[in-house]
C-alpha positions as CSV (number, residue, x, y, z in Angstrom):
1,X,0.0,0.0,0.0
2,X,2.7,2.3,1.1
3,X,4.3,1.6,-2.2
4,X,1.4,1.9,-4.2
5,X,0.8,5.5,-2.6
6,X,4.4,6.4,-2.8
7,X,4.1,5.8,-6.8
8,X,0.7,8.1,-6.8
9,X,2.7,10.8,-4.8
10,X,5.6,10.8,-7.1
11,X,3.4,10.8,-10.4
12,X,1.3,13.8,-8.8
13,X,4.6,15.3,-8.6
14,X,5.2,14.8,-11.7
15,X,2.5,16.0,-13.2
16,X,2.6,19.5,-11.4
17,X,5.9,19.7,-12.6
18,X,5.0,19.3,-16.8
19,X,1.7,21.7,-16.0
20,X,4.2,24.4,-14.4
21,X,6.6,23.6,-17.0
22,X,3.5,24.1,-19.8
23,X,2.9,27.2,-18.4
24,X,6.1,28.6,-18.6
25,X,6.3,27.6,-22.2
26,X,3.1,29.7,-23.0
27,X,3.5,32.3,-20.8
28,X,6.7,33.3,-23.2
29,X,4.7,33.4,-26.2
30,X,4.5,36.9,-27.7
31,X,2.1,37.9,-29.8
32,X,2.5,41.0,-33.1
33,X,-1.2,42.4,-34.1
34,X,-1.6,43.8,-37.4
35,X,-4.8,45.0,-38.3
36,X,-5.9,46.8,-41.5
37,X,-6.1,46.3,-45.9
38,X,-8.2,43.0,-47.0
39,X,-6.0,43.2,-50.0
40,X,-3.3,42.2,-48.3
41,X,-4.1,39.2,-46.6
42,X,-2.5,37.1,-49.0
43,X,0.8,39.0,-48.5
44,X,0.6,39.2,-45.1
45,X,-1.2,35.6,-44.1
46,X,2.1,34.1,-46.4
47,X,4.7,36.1,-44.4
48,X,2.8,34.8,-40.6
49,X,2.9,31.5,-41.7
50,X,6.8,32.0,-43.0
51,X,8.1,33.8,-39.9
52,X,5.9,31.4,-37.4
53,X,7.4,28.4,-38.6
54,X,11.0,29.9,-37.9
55,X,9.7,31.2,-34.7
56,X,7.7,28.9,-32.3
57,X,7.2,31.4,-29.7
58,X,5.6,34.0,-31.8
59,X,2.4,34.5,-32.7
60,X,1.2,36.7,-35.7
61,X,-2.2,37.9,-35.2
62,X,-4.4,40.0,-38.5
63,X,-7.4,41.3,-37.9
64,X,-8.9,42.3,-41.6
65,X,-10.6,45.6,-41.3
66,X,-9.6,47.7,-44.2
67,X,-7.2,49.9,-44.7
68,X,-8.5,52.9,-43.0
69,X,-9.3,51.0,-39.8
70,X,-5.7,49.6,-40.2
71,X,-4.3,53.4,-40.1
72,X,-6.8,54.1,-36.8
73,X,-5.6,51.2,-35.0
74,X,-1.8,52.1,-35.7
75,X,-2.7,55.3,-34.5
76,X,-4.5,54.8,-31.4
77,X,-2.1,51.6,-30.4
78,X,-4.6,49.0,-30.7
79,X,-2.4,47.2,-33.1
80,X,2.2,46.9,-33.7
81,X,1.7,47.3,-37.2
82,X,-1.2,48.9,-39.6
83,X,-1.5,47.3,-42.8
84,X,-2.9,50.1,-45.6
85,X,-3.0,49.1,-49.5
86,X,-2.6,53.2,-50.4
87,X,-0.5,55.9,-49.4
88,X,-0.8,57.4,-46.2
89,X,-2.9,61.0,-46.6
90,X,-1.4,64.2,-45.2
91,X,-3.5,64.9,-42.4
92,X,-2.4,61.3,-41.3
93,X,1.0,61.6,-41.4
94,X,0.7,64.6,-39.2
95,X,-0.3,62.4,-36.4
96,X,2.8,61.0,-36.0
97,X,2.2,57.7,-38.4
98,X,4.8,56.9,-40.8
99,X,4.8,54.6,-44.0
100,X,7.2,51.8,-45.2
101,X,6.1,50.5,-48.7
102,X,6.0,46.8,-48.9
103,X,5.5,45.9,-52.3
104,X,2.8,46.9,-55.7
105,X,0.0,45.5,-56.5
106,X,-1.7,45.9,-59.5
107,X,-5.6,47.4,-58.9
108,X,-7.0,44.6,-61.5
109,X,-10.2,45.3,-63.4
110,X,-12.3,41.9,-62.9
111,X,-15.3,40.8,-65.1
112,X,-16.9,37.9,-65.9
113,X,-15.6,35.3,-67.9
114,X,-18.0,35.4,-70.6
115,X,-17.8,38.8,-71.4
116,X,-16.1,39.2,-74.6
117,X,-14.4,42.9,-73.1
118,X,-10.6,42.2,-73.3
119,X,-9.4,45.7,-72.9
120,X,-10.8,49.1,-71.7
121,X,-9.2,52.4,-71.4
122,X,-8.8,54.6,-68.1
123,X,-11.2,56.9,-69.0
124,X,-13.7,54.7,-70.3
125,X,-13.7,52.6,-66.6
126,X,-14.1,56.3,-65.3
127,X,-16.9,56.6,-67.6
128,X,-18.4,53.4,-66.2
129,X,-18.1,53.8,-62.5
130,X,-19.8,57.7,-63.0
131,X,-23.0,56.4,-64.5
132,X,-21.7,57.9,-68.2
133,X,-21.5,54.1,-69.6
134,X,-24.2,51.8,-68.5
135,X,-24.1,49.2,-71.1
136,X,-21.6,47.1,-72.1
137,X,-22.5,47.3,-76.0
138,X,-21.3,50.9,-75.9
139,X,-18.1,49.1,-75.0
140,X,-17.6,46.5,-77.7
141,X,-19.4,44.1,-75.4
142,X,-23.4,42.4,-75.3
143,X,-26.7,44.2,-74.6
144,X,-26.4,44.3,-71.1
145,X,-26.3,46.6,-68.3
146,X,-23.5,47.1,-66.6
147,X,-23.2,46.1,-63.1
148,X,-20.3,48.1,-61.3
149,X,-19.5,46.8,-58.3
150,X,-16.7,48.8,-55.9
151,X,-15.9,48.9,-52.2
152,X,-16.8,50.5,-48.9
153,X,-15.7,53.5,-48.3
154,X,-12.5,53.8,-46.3
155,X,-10.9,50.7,-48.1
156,X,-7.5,51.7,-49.8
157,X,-8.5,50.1,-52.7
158,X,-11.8,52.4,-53.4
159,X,-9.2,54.9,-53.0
160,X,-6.4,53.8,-54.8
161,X,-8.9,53.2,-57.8
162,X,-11.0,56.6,-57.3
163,X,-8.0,58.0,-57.1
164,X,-6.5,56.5,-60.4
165,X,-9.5,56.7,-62.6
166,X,-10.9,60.3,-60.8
167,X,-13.7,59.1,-60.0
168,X,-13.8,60.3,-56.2
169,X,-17.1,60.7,-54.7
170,X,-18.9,60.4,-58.2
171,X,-19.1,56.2,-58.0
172,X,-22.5,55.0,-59.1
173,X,-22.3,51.6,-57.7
174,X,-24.9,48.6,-58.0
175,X,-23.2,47.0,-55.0
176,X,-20.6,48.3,-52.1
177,X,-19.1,45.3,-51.0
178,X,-16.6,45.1,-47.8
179,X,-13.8,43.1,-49.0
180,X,-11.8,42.0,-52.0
181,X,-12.6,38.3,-52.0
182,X,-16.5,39.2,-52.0
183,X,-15.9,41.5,-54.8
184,X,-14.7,38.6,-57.1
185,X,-17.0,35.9,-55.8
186,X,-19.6,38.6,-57.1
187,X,-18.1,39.4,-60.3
188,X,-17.3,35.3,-61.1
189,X,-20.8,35.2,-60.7
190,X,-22.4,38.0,-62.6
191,X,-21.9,37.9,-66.7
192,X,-23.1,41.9,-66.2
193,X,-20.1,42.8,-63.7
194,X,-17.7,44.4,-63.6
195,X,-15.1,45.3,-60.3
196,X,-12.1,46.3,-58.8
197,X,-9.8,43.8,-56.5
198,X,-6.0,43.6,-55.5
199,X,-4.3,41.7,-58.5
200,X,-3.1,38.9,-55.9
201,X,-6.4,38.2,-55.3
202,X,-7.6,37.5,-58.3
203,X,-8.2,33.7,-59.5
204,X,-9.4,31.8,-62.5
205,X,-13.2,32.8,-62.0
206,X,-13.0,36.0,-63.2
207,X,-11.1,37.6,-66.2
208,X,-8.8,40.9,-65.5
209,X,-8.8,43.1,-67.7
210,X,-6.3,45.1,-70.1
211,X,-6.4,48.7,-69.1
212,X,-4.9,51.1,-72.1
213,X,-3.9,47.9,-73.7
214,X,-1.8,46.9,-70.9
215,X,-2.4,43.6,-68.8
216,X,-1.5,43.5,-65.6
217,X,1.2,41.6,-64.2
218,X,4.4,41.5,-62.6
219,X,6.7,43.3,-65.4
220,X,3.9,46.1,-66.0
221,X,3.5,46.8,-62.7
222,X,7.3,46.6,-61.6
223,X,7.6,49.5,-64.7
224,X,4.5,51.0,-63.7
225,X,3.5,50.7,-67.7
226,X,0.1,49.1,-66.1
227,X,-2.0,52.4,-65.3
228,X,-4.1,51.3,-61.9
229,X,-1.8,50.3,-59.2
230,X,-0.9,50.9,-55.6
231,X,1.7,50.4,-52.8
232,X,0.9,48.1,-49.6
233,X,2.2,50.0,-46.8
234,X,3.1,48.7,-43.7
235,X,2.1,51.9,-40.8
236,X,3.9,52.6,-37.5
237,X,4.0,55.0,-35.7
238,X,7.2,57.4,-35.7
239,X,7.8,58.4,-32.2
240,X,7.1,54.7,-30.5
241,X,9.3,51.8,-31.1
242,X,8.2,49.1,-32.0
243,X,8.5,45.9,-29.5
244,X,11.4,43.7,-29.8
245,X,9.4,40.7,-31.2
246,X,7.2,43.4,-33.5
247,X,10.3,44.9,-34.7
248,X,11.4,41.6,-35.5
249,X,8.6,40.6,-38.0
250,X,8.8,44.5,-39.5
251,X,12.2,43.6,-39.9
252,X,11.7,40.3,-41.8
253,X,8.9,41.3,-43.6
254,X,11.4,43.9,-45.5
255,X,14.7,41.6,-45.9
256,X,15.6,39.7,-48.7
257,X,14.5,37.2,-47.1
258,X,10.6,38.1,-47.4
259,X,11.3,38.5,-51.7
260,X,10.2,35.2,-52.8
261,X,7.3,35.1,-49.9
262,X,6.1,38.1,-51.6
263,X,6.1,37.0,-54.9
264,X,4.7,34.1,-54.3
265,X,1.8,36.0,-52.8
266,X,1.0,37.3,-56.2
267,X,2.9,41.5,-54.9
268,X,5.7,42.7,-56.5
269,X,8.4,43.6,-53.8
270,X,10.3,47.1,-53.5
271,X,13.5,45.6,-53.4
């Protein structure tokens, strides 16, 4: 009995041990939040898994808001690093943000695959999004009416494209949609449509576009000879350091290292 009790102490002892030793492990696990541009989840979901895998005791959280959010949160510290797929405005970098571009992406111009459209021009997309052009057979396309289909506002991408095409506060839109992966789904599904989505998004359901005769892809948008594109920009803010495990990832995430990552995420990298 005393044996039998001595082996039931010992394994009790044991077993405190691993759960004190389990709580050591996790209590050392940091976490980085980014928060901010659908459009780059691809970019940034292929860099957490990279930089996890290398670093067990990090943890990469991204919370998908949009790229205005993304900004907000950098500024108000409720994330280490704000993800934005345009430019940071004026009035924002006088809060004390600042902006490190990660890579371009192409803005592509889905539509359906049946539509016979190959190519349209700047203005004529301009034309489209403003009401001017409501039927695709004033386009070289079939007798139908055009279904535009754009983003909420405070997305990077609404402004990226607005900003490209001029079209600012002038979109007549049959559907404001809150991410780029609902915009496709929408487009693959709607012979009529016609949208706008991060090129590393896009997949084999839809059809981009040629915009001034010019498809987009790596090359065109790495010589900026394809007209709507944008940077992804990765926020912080200029007068707070970073923490050492958040530096860390901001580091990677602009090495050499991070190249191939990015590519493989459908981006073009700065470097």
């Amino acid at each position: 009995m005393m044996n039998i009790k001595k082996v039931c102490g010992l394994s009790l002892a044991a077993l405190c041990m691993f759960s004190m030793l389990t709580g050591c492990q996790n209590s050392t696990t940091e976490t980085v939040a980014t928060d901010g541009s659908t459009s780059m989840e691809k970019v940034i979901g292929s860099l957490k898994e990279s930089y996890e895998s290398d670093h067990p005791g990090v943890t990469i959280t991204y919370n998908p808001t949009g790229s205005g959010s993304g900004i907000a949160a950098a500024a108000s510290d409720r994330c280490d690093i704000g993800l934005s797929s345009r430019d940071l405005k004026e009035e924002e970098k006088t809060q004390g943000l600042s902006e490190t571009v990660l890579a371009y992406d192409g803005i592509a111009i889905p539509v359906n695959p049946e539509n016979p459209v190959d190519d349209l021009s700047v203005e004529q997309i301009g034309k489209i999004y403003t009401g001017q052009i409501t039927n695709w057979k004033d386009v070289g396309g079939p007798d139908l009416e055009i279904v535009a289909i754009g983003r909420e506002a405070g997305s990077g991408t609404r402004d990226g494209f607005e900003s490209i095409t001029e079209t600012a506060d002038q979109c007549v839109l049959k559907q404001e949609l809150t991410s780029t992966g609902d915009v496709i789904t929408s487009v693959a599904g709607n012979p009529a449509a016609i949208g706008y989505a991060s090129l590393a998004s896009v997949k084999d359901n839809v059809k981009a576009l040629k915009v001034n005769g010019v498809a987009p892809d790596r090359t065109t948008i790495k010589d900026k000879s394809y007209p709507v594109q944008r940077d992804f920009v990765l926020v912080t803010k200029k007068d707070n350091s970073l923490s050492k495990p958040a530096q860390e990832f901001f580091d990677f995430m602009i090495s050499d290292e991070a190249i191939p990552i990015i590519e493989q995420a459908g981006a073009v990298p700065v470097k």
